[in-house]
N, C-alpha and C positions, 0 to 999 in steps of 0.2 A: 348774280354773284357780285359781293361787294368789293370794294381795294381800301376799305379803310387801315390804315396805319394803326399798328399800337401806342406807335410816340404819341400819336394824336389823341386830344382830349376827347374824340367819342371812346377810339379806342379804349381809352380807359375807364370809361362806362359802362361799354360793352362788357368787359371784362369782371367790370363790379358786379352789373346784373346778372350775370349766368354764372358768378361763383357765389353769389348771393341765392339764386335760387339753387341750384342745384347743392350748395351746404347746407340749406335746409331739410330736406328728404335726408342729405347723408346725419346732418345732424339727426333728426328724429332715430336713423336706425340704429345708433349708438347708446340714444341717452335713458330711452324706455326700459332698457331692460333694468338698469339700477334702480328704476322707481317701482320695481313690481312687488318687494313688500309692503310698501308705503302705499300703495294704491288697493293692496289685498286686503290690508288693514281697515285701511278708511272705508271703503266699499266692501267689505263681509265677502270677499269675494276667493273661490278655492283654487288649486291650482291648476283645473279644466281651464276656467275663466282668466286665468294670469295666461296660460298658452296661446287664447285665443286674441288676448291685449299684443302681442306678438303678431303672431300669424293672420290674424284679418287683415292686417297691413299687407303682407306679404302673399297673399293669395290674392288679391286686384292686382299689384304692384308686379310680379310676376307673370302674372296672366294677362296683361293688356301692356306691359311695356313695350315690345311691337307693335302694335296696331297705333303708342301711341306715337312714335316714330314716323308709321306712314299718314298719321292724322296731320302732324306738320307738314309734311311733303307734300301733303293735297291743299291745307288749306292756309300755310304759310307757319313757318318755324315761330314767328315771335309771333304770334298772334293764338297758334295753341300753346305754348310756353306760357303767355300771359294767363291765361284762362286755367294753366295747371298750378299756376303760383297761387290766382284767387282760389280755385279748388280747393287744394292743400291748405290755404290761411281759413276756409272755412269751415270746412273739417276738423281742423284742429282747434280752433273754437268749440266747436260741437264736443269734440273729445277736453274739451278745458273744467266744461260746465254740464257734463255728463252725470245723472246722480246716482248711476247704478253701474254695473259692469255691463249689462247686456246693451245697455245704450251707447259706453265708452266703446264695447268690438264695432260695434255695430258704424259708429264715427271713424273706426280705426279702418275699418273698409271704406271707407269715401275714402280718407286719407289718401290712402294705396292707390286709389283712382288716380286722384292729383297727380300723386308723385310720377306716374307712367305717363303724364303729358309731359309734366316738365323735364325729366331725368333726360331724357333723349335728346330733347329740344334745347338743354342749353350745349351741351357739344357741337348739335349742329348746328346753332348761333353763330358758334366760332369758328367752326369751320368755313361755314355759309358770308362771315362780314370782314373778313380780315385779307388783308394782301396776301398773295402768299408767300412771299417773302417772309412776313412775321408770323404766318400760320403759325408753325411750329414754335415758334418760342409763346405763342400766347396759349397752344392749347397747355405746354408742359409748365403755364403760369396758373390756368387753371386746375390742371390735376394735382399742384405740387398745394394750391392755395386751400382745394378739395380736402387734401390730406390732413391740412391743420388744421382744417374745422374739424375732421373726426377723430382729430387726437387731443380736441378739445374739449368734446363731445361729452364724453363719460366723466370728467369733472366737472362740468356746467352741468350735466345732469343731475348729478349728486348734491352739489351746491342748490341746486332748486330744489331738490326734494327736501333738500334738510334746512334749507332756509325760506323761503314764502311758499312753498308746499310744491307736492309733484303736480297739480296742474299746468304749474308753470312750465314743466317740461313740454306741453301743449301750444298753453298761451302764448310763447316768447316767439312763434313764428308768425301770430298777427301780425305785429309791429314791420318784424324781416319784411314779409310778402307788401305791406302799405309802402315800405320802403321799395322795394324791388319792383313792382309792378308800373311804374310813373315810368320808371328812369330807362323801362324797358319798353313803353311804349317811345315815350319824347328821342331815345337816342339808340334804338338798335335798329338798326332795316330789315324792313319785310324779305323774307327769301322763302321759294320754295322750290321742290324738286323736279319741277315743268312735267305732275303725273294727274293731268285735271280729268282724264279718262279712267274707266275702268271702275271695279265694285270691292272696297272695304269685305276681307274677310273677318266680319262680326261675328260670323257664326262660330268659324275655328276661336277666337279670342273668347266670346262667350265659354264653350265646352272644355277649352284649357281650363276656364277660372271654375268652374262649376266642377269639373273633376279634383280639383287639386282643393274647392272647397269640402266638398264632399268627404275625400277621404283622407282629410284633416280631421273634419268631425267624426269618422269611426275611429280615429287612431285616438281622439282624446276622452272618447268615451267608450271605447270598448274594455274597460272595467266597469260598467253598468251593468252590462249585460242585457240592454234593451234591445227588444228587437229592429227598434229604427237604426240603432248602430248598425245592426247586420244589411238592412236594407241601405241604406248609405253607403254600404262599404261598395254593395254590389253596382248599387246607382253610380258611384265616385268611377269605378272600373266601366264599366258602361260610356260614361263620359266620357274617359279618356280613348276606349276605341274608337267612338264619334269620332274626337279629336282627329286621331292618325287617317280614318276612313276620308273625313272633310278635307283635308290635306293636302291626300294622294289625289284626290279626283278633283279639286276647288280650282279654276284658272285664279291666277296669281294669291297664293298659299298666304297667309301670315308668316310662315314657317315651312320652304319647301324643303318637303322628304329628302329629297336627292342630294342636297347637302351635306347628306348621311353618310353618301357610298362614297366617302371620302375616309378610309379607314382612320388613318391619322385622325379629321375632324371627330370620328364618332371616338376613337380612343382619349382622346385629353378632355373630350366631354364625361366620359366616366369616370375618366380620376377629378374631373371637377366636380361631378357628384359626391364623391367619396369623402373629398377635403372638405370644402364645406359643408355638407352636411354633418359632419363631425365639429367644423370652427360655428356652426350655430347652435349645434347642442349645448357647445363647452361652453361658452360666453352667455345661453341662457341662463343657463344651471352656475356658471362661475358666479354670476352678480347673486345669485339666492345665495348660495354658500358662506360667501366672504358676508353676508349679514344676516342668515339666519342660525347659523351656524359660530361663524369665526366672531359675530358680535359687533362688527364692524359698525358705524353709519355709511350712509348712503355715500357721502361725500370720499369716506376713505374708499368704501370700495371702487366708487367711480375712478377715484384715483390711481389705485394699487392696479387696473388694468391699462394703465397709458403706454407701460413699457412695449408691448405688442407692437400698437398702433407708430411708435416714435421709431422704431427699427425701421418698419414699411417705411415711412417717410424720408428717414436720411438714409437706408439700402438699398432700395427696390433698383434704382436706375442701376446702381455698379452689380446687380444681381442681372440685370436685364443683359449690360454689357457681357459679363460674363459667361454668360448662356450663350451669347452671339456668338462667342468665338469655343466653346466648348462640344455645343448642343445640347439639347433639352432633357434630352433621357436621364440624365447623370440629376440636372438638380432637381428634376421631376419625380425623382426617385429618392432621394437624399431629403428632399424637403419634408414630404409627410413623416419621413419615419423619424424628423427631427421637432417633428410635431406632435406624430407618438408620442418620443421621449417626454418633451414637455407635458404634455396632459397626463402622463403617469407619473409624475413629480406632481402634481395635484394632488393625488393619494396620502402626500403628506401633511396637506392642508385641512386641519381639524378644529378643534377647540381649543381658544387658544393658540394659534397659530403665527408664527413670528413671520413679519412682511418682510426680513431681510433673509431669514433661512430659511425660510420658508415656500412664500409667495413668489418673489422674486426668481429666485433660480429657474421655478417651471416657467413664468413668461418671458422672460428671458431666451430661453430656451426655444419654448412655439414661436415666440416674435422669429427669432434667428429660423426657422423652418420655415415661416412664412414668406421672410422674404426671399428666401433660395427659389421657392417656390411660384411665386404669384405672377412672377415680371415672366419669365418662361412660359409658362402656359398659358398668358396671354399671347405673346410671339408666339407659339405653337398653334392655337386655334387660329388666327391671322396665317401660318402660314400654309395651312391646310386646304385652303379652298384659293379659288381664284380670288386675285386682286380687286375686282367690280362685286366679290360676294364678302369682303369685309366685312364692313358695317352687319349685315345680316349674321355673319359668325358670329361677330361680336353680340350682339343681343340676343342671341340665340346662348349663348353661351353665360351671357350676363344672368339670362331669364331662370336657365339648369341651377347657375349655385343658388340663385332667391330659392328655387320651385325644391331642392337639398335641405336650405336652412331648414324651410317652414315643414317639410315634410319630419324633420329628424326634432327639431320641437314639440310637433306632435308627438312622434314615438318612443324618444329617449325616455320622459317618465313612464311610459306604460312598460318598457322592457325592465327598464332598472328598477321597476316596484314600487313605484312613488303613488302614495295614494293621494285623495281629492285634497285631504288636511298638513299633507307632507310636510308643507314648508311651514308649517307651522310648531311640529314636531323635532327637536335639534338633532337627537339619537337615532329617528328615524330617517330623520333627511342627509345628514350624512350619511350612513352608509348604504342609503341609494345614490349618492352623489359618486361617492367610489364605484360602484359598479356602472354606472354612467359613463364615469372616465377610460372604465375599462374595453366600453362599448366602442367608445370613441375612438381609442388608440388601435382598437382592432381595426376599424372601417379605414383610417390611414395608412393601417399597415396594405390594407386590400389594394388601395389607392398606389402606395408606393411599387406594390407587385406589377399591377397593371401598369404603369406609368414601363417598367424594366420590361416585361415582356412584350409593348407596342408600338412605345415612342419611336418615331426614327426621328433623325435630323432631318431638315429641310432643306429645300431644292435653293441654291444660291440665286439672288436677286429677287426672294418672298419680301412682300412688305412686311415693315417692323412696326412696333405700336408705337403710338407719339405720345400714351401715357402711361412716360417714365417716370415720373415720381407717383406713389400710389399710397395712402394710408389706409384706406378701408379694410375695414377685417372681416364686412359680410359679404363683398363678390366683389368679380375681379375686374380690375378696370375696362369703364367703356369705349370703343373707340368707334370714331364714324367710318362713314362712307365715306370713299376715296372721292366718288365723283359727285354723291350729292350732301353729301356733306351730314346725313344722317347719322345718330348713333344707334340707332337700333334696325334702320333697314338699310 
């Protein structure tokens, strides 16, 4: 464990390079989705293939973010961070100069690799190099720093799509990682979690991702009708009892079971499936809409969703505050259905659609739900479990809303009747988009019910999260380990 000072010039190194690396992964999971008629276009590619530009990301990125957690703990935090930054820069390369769709998922699954080394590893950089005196104020420099790269995100996106083309949405994290990766060898110190014994659950981390691949691919192709879908489906389910079987019986779990019999824990894990899995349907389907439909370019759209993200940013902390002194049930319950509302103010969003009377009021609206919500049920899941199982909550919990988005990606167009050519279609795609929305608000509302009939308040003197500023709108902030400084174990 280090004492470096934040006044001090590593200090502020430190802090460059883990908000450098870690706003890369967040940038990518903002900017993609604005470029996905641009990349359908250029590449002939339908909208099977536009979910899986999505979700390959999100099925490694999910599935191995733990494991990459304990990869630094074993083999030193800056040193698998560095190796997740080049990972990701070359991946993203791969996905720059991709000439077909099956080659871009295919890139977009490395991608997702990267990001589960480094996501984890720059938190626990800082936890791991900093006095602790200034702990706290550097990590709430990093989440607050986090925030504005993702509320920058889906404007840089659009601006690249619509100016030197969407690969750039790829290419521009070369340059980031060549910068990032020097400054992270010459001036962060080595740390790790003193765990040089014991065996890597590879196998649970494999069967996670391998299920969650699985029965991604029958949810986006079970309008085929092929019988590998049906076999998939059954393989996907298969996998995942692996998973829980490897689990219960595996000495030190990726993800131990018993975690579970913490009712509270397993309750705010269900309404975090709920809400996002509904906030990554909307945000898929919101960027097709607002341009296949509303006419927009890439840049407006990118734009017309900032309001969300800029609420998270300047509200989340006085939302967290005030949860503190309220308890969680109330905005736990209050947020999704304020989320509802907003996604059902969507319905009004058509052809032709006015950004001020329109657009505006529904994100308006989810922003303000969002952040009632986000800061709270982080505090909730933290305070569920013991203070030395943080970290592990936390990633565990991080891992539910990815393993939510990418699941509800897959299935929202197959419920709401969107076929392969959808988004190509204006008439048809809206009003699968409306019953999408309607999908959506329902699953919030499930959300908001559970949240009333489970949440209790927590036991006085639970640890609180240290990241209180939050802009992310695809999962909820990560927080480390208390004592080893991890964010995902």
């Amino acid at each position: 464990m280090s004492d470096v000072r934040l006044s001090s010039p590593q200090g502020r190194w430190i802090l460059f390079t883990t908000v450098l690396g870690s706003g890369m992964a967040l940038l990518d999971s903002t900017v993609v989705n604005v470029a996905l008629p641009r990349i359908g276009e250029d590449l002939g590619a339908d909208l099977g293939a536009l979910q899986w530009t999505v979700n390959a990301y999100l099925v490694t990125l999910a599935g191995l973010i733990l494991l990459g957690g304990a990869l630094g703990d074993r083999f030193g935090r800056r040193r698998v961070f560095v190796v997740g930054v080049l990972w990701f820069a070359a991946a993203s390369l791969l996905c720059g100069i991709a000439p077909n769709a099956a080659m871009l998922n295919a890139a977009r699954a490395l991608q997702g690799a990267g990001g589960a080394l480094l996501t984890p590893g720059s938190l626990a950089l800082i936890q791991a190099s900093f006095h602790p005196d200034d702990r706290g104020r550097a990590v709430g420099l990093w989440s607050g720093f986090g925030g504005i790269g993702a509320a920058v995100g889906p404007f840089l996106g659009g601006w690249l799509v619509d100016g030197p083309g969407w690969r750039w949405v790829f290419l521009i994290n070369v340059p980031l990682a060549l910068l990032c990766a020097p400054v992270a060898v010459r001036h962060v110190p080595e740390s790790s979690g003193g765990r040089a014994e014991g065996h890597f659950d590879v196998l649970g981390a494999a069967l996670g991702a391998v299920a969650l691949a699985l029965v991604t691919y029958a949810l986006i192709g079970a309008g085929d009708g092929s019988p590998l879908v049906a076999v998939s489906a059954v393989a996907g389910l298969a996998a995942a009892v692996g998973f829980v079987l490897v689990e219960k019986r595996r000495p030190g779990p990726m993800m131990p079971l018993e975690i579970f019999s913490s009712r509270q824990f397993s309750a705010v894990n269900g309404v975090t499936l709920c809400v996002y899995a509904a906030f990554g349907g909307f945000f898929f389907l919101a960027a097709l809409q607002l341009q296949v439909v509303v006419g927009w370019s890439a840049l407006a759209a990118g734009t017309a969703l900032l309001p969300t993200t800029a609420l998270m940013l300047l509200l989340s902390a006085r939302s967290g505050e005030l949860a503190d002194r309220i308890g969680p049930r109330l905005p736990l319950t209050v947020g999704p259905l304020l989320c509802a509302a907003g996604v059902l103010l969507m319905l009004r969003v058509g052809p032709d659609a006015s950004y001020a009377a329109d657009v505006l009021p529904a994100l308006l609206v989810l922003g303000l739900g969002m952040v009632t919500l986000v800061a709270p049920l982080t505090a909730s899941v933290l305070a569920s479990v013991d203070v030395a199982r943080a970290g592990l909550a936390s990633g565990v919990n991080n891992a539910a809303a990815r393993a939510a988005g990418l699941l509800a990606v897959a299935a929202l167009p197959l419920l709401a009747g969107m076929g392969p050519e959808a988004y190509r279609q204006l008439a048809a795609f809206d009003a699968a988009f409306d019953r999408a929305m309607l999908l959506c608000a329902g699953v919030l509302a499930i959300g908001a019910v559970l949240a009333a009939a489970t949440v209790r308040r927590p036991a006085p003197g639970c640890r609180r999260p240290e990241c209180r500023s939050h802009g992310s709108v695809a999962v909820p902030p990560l927080e480390a380990d208390p004592r080893r400084g991890s964010g995902a174990l």
